[in-house]
C-alpha positions as CSV (number, residue, x, y, z in Angstrom):
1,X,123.3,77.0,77.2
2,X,121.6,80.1,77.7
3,X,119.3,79.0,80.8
4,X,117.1,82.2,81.2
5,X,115.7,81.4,77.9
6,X,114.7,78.0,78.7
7,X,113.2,78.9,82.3
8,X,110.9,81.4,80.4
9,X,110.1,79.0,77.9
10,X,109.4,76.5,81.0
11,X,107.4,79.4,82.3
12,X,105.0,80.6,79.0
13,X,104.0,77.0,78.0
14,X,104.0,74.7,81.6
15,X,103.6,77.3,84.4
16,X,101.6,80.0,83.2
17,X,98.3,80.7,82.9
18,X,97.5,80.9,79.0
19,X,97.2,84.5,77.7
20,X,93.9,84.0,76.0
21,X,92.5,82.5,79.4
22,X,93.9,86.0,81.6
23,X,92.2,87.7,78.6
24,X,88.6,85.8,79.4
25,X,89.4,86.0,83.4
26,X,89.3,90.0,82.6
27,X,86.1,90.1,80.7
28,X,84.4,88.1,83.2
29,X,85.5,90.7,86.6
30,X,84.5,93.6,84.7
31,X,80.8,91.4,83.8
32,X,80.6,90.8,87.4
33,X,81.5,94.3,88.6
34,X,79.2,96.0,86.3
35,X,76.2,93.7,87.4
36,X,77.2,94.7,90.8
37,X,77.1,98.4,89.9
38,X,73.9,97.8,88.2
39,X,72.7,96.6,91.6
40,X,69.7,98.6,93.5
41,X,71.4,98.0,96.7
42,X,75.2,97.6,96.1
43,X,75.2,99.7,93.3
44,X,75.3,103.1,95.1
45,X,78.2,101.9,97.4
46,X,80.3,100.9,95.2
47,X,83.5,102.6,94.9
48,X,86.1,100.5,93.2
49,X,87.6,97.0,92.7
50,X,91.0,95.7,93.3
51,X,92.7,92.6,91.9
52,X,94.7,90.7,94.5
53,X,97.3,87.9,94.9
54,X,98.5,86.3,92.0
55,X,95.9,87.9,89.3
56,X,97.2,91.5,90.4
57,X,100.9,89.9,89.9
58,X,100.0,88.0,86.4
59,X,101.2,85.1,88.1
60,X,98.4,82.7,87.9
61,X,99.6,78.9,87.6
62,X,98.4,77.1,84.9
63,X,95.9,74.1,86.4
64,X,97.5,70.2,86.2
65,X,94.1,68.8,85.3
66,X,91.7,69.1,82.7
67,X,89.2,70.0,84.8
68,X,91.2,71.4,87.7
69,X,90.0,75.5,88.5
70,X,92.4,78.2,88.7
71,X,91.1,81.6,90.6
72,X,91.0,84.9,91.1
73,X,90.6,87.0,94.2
74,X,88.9,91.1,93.7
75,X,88.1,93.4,96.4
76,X,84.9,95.1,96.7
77,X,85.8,98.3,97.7
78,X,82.4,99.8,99.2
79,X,81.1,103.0,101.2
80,X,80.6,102.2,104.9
81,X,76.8,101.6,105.9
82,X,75.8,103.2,109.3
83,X,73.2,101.1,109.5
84,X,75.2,98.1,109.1
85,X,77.0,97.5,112.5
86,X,77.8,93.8,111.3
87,X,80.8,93.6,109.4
88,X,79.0,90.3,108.1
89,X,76.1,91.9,106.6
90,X,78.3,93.1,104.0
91,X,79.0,89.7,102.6
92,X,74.8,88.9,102.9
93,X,74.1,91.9,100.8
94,X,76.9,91.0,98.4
95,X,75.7,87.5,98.4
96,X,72.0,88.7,97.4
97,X,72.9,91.0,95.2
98,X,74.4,88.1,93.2
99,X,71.1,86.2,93.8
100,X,69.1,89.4,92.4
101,X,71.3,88.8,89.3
102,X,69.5,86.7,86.2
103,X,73.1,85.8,85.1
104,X,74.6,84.8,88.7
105,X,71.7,83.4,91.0
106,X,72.8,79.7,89.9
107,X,76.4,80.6,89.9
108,X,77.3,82.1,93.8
109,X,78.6,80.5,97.1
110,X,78.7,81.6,99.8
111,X,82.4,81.6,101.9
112,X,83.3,81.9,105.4
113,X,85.4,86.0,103.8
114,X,84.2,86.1,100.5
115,X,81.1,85.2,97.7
116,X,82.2,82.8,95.2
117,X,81.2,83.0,91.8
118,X,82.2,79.6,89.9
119,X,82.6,78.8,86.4
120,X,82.2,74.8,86.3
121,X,85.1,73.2,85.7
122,X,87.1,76.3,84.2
123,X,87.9,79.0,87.0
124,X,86.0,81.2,90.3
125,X,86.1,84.1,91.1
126,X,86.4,84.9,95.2
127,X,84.8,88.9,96.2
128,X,85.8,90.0,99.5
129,X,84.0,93.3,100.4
130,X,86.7,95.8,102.0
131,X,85.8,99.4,103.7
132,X,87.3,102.4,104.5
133,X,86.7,103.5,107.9
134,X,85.4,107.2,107.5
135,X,85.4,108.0,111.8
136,X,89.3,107.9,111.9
137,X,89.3,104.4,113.5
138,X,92.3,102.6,113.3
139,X,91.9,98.6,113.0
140,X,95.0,96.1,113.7
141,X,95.8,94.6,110.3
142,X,98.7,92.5,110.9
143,X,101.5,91.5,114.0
144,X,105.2,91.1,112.8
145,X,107.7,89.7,115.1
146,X,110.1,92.3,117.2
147,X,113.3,90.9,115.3
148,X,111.7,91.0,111.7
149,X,110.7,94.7,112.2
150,X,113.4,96.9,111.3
151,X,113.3,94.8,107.7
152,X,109.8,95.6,107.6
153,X,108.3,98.5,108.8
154,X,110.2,101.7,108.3
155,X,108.3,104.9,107.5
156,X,108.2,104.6,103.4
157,X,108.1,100.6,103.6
158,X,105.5,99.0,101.2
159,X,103.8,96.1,103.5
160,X,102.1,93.4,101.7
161,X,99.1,91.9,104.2
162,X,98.0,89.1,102.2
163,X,99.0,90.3,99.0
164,X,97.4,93.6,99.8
165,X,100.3,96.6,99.8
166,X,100.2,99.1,102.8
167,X,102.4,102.1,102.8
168,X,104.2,102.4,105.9
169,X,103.2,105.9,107.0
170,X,104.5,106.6,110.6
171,X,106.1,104.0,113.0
172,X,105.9,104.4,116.7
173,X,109.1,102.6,117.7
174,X,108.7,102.9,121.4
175,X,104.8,102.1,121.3
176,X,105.5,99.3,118.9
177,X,103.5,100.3,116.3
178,X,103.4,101.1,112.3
179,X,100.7,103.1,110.9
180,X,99.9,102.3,107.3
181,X,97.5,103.2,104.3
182,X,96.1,101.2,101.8
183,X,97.8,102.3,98.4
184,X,97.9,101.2,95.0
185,X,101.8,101.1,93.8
186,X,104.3,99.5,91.1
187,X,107.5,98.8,93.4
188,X,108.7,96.9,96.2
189,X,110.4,98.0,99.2
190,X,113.7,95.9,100.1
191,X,115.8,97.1,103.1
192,X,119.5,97.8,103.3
193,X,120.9,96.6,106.5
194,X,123.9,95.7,107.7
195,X,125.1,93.1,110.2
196,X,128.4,92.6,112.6
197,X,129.2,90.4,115.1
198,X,132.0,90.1,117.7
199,X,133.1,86.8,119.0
200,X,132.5,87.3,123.3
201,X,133.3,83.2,124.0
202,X,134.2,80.2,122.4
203,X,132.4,77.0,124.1
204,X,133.9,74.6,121.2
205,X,136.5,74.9,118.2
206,X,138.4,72.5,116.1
207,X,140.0,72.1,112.8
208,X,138.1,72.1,109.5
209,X,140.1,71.5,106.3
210,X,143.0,74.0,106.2
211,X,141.2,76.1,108.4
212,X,139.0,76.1,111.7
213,X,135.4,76.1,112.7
214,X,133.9,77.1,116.5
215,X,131.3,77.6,118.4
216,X,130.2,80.3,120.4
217,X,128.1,83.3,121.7
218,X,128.7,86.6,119.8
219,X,127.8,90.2,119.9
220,X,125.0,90.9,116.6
221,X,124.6,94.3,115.7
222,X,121.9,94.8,112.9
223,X,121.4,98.4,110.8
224,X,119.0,99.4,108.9
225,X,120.5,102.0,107.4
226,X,117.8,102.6,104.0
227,X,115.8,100.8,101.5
228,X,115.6,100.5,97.5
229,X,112.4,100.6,95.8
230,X,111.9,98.4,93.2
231,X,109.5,97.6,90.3
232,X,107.9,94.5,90.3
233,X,108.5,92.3,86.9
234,X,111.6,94.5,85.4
235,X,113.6,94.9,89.0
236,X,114.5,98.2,88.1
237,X,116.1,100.4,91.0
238,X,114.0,103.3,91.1
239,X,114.5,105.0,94.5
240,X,115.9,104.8,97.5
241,X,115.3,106.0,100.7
242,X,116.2,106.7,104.4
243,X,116.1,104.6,107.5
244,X,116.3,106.3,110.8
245,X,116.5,103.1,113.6
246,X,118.1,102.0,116.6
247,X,120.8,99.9,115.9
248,X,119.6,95.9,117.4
249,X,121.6,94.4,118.9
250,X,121.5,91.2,121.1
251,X,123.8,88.3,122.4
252,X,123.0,85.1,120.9
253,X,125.0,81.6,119.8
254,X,126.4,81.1,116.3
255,X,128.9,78.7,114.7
256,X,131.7,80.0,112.4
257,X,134.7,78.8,109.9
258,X,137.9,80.8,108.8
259,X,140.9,80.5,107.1
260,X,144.7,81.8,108.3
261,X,146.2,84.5,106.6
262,X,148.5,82.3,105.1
263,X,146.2,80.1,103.3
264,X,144.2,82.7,102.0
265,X,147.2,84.3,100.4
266,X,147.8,81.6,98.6
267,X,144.3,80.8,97.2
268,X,143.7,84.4,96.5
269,X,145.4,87.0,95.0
270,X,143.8,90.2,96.3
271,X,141.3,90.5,99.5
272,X,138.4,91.4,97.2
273,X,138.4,88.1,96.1
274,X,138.7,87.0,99.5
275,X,135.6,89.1,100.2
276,X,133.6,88.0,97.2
277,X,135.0,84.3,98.2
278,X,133.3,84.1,101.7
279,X,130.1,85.6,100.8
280,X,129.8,83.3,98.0
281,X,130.3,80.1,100.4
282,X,128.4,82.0,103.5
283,X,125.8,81.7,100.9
284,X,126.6,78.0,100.0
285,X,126.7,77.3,103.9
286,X,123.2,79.4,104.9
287,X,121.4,77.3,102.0
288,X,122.7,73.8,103.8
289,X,121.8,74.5,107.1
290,X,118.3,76.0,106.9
291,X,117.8,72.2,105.6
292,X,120.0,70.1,107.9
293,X,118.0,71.7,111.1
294,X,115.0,72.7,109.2
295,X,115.2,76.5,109.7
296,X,113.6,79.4,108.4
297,X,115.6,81.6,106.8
298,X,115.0,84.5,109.2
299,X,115.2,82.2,112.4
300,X,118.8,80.7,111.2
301,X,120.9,84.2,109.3
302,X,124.8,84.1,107.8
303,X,127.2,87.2,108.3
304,X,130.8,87.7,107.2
305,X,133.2,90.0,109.2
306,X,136.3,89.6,111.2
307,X,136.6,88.0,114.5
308,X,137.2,91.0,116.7
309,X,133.8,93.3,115.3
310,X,136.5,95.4,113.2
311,X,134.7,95.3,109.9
312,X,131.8,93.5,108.0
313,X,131.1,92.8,104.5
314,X,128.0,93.0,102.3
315,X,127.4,93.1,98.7
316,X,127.1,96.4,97.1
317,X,124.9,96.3,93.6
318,X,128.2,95.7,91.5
319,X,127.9,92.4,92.4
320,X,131.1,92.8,94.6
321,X,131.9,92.7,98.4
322,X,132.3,95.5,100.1
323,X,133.7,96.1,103.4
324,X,132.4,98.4,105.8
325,X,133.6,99.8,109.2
326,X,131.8,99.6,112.5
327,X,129.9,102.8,111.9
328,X,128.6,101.3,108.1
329,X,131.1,103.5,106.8
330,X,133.1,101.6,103.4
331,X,136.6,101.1,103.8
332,X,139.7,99.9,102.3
333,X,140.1,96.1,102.8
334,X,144.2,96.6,102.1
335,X,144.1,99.2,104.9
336,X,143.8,96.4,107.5
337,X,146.7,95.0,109.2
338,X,145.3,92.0,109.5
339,X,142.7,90.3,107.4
340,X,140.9,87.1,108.1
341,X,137.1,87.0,106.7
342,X,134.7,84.8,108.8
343,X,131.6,83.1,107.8
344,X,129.0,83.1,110.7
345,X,125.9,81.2,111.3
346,X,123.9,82.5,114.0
347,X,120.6,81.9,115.3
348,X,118.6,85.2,114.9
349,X,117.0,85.4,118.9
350,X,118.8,87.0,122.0
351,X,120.2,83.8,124.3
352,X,119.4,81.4,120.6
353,X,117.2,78.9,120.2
354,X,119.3,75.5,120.1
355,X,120.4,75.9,116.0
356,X,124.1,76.6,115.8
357,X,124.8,73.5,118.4
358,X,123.8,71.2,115.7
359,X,125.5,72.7,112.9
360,X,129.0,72.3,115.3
361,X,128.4,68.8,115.5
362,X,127.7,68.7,112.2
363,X,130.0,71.2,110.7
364,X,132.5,68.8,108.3
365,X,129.4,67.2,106.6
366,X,128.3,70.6,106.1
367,X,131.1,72.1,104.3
368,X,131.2,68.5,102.4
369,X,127.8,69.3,101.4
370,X,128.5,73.1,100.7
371,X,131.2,72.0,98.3
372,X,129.0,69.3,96.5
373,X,126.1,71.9,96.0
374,X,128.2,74.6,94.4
375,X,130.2,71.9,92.4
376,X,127.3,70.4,90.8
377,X,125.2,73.2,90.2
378,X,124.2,73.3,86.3
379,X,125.2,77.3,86.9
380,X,128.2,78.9,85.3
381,X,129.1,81.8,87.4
382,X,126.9,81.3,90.4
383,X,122.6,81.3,91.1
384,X,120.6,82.0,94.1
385,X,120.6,77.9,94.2
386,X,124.4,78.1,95.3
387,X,126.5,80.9,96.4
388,X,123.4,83.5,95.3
389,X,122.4,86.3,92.7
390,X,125.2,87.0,90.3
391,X,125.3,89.9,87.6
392,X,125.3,89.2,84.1
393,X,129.0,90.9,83.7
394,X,130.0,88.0,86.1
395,X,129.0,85.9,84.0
396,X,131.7,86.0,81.6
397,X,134.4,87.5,84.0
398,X,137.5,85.2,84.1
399,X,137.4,84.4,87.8
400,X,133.2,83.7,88.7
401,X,131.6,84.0,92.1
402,X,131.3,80.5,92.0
403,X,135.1,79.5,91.5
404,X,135.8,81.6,94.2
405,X,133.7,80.4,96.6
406,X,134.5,77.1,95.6
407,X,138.4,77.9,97.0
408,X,136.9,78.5,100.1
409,X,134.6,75.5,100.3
410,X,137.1,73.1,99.2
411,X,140.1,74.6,101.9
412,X,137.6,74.1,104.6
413,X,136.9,70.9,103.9
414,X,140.5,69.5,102.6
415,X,142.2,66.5,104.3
């Protein structure tokens, strides 16, 4: 069964927006703008308008009911007004502008950020005048957590602020700030970190399947160490760049599983597949536990690595796992002496926040459930649903991602 094929058929005739309907939604902006532009007072100012959120994407969802709205959100991109000290007189003279308008007087609303024009029973269209400061002010746009920022706000980063994208210009690490520009791009920015931990105590441990689980505090060391541009709709790699940060590190509680050497020997038969093994059910693992303690997924992260901080793992864009050294460097898995992966779940705040003391007690039904969800996935080789993105080569390989993490799942939670 060729599921990609379905899920875009699921996509063209149940989720999306018809084409025919995008193609009206684009005649009516450009009617609206030009009667803007035509416009004794807005006219003048104008500058430009922007398609946001799902519009810009082409990702508009196709209304349940017959006479449910779908809509689409432009910004008015005008020429700052010395005489208008009000940010909200903006909105008034894009309101009356409207009014002014034969075709629109009977169609506008008036919102607490934008002027609604609606089409009854069919679709509206939200305006939300924007500026461009032109005194060199700088305005506070958006606040992003201490531990998220390192993922988000390198120099070269593309922010989205409510589905606007700002370009990451200059970051102030010390002073805690990121200065950005508005900017018009066809990528994404997606960061390249790597994470190791280092077991310091163990409050808790017993026996899980042929293996063991514990809890504990650990050592995290996060690095960003570059990001990949992306294009949005196609996913194509098309750049990369540096990342120049302090490595984070804090002390925090986490709950892990491994297997002894012996055991993985004789469920594996090389240490790649060992390290393509434990990502796959660290993924399996992550997925569970962000529902049995009802985590976000950057509160509640997964690592793999060795118990002592020797080495970590991460996937490389093969599709494969790669182990890496403590300085990121990538190294030789049948170079170590000793090689026991370990899957870590560890709550992602200095001291944690009380997540990984759950998942101890509950840490058999949670490989039980692990197991069940990569077992009965519809998948062949292995989805983001279960043990996470898989390459199409994988697809048809003779041992999957899935399989593999499978071995793991079902060791830990054997008899």
């Amino acid at each position: 069964m060729d599921i990609n094929a379905h899920f875009h058929a699921f996509l063209e005739t149940t989720v999306n927006l018809p084409e025919a309907k995008l193609t009206q939604l684009d005649s009516r902006v450009s009617a609206i703008t030009n009667a803007l532009q035509r416009d004794s007072v807005i006219g003048p100012m104008y500058k430009e308008h922007i398609p946001q959120g799902s519009w810009a994407h082409q990702t508009i969802i196709r209304p349940v009911g017959a006479f449910d709205e779908f809509d689409a959100d432009i910004l008015l991109h005008l020429e700052e007004q010395d005489d208008w000290a009000d940010p909200r007189e903006y909105l008034k003279q894009v309101r009356a502008a409207f009014k002014r308008s034969s075709t629109y007087n009977t169609m506008v609303q008036k919102k607490n950020r934008c002027v609604r024009i609606d089409y009854a029973n069919d679709c509206h269209v939200d305006v939300v005048p924007c500026l461009t400061l032109t005194d060199g002010r700088q305005v506070i746009i958006a606040e992003v957590d201490y531990s998220s920022a390192p993922l988000m706000l390198y120099e070269g980063a593309i922010h989205m602020v409510q589905s606007v994208p700002y370009q990451v210009e200059r970051l102030d690490w010390e002073g805690r700030k990121a200065y950005v520009t508005r900017t018009h791009v066809d990528y994404y920015t997606d960061a390249i970190d790597y994470t190791r931990l280092k077991v310091l105590e163990r409050f808790d441990g017993g026996i899980s399947g042929a293996g063991t689980c514990h809890h504990g505090e650990v050592h995290v060391v996060r690095r960003v160490a570059g990001y990949k541009k992306i294009r949005y709709y196609t996913h194509e790699n098309i750049g990369y760049g540096p990342v120049t940060l302090p490595d984070q590190e804090m002390h925090t509680s986490s709950v892990w599983w491994q297997l002894p050497q012996h055991e993985l020997e004789r469920l594996f038969t090389s240490r790649q597949e060992m390290l393509d093994a434990f990502l796959g059910a660290a993924a399996a693992l992550h997925l569970v536990a962000k529902v049995a303690v009802m985590a976000d997924a950057s509160d509640l992260q997964k690592a793999v690595g060795s118990g002592d901080g020797a080495w970590f793992a991460s996937g490389d864009g093969r599709g494969r796992g790669t182990l890496r050294s403590t300085d990121g460097s990538v190294s030789d898995p049948d170079r170590h002496d000793t090689f026991v992966p370990t899957v870590y779940l560890y709550d992602n705040f200095p001291g944690g926040i009380g997540q990984s003391e759950p998942l101890w007690h509950r840490q058999r039904k949670m490989v039980t459930h692990a197991r069940e969800l990569v077992d009965r996935c519809a998948c062949k080789a292995g989805c983001p649903a279960c043990v996470g993105p898989v390459l199409a080569v994988q697809e048809t390989s003779e041992v999957t991602p899935k399989a593999l993490a499978l071995r793991v799942l079902e060791a830990l939670s054997a008899a």
